[in-house]
N, C-alpha and C positions, 0 to 999 in steps of 0.2 A: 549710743546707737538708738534710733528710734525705730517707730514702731515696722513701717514700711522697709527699712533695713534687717530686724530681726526675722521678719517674715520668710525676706528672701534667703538671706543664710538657712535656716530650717528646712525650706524648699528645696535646694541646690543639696543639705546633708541627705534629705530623702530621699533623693535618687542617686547621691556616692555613695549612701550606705548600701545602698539595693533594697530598702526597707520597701520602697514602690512596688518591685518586682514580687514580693509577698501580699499583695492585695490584690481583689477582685476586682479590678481595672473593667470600668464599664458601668457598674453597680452604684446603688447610693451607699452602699455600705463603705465601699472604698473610698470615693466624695467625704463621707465622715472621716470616716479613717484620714485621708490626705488633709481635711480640715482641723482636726483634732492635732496634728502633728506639726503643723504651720503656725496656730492659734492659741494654741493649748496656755500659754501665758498671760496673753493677750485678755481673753475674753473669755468669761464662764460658761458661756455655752457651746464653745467649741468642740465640734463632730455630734452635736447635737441638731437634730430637726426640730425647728421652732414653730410653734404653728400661733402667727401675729392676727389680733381680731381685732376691729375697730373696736374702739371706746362706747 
């Protein structure tokens, strides 16, 4: 399975689990939250706010 496919499965379990409906839908904290729950394998910074500066 790669990476684009693992995402979506994780996506799609967030909202049959109802885990969605337990977040503050609207918010950046929930954006985190939904990011962290999709990503979380993926990429170490997952439901993290990065803050990128030039070189």
């Amino acid at each position: 399975m790669n990476i684009d496919e693992k995402s979506i499965v994780k996506a799609f379990a967030l909202f049959e689990s109802g885990d969605i409906e337990k977040m503050e839908i609207g918010t950046i904290k929930a954006l985190c939250q939904i990011h962290a729950c999709i990503f979380d394998e993926l990429f170490d910074f997952a439901g993290k706010i990065r803050d990128l500066q030039d070189e």
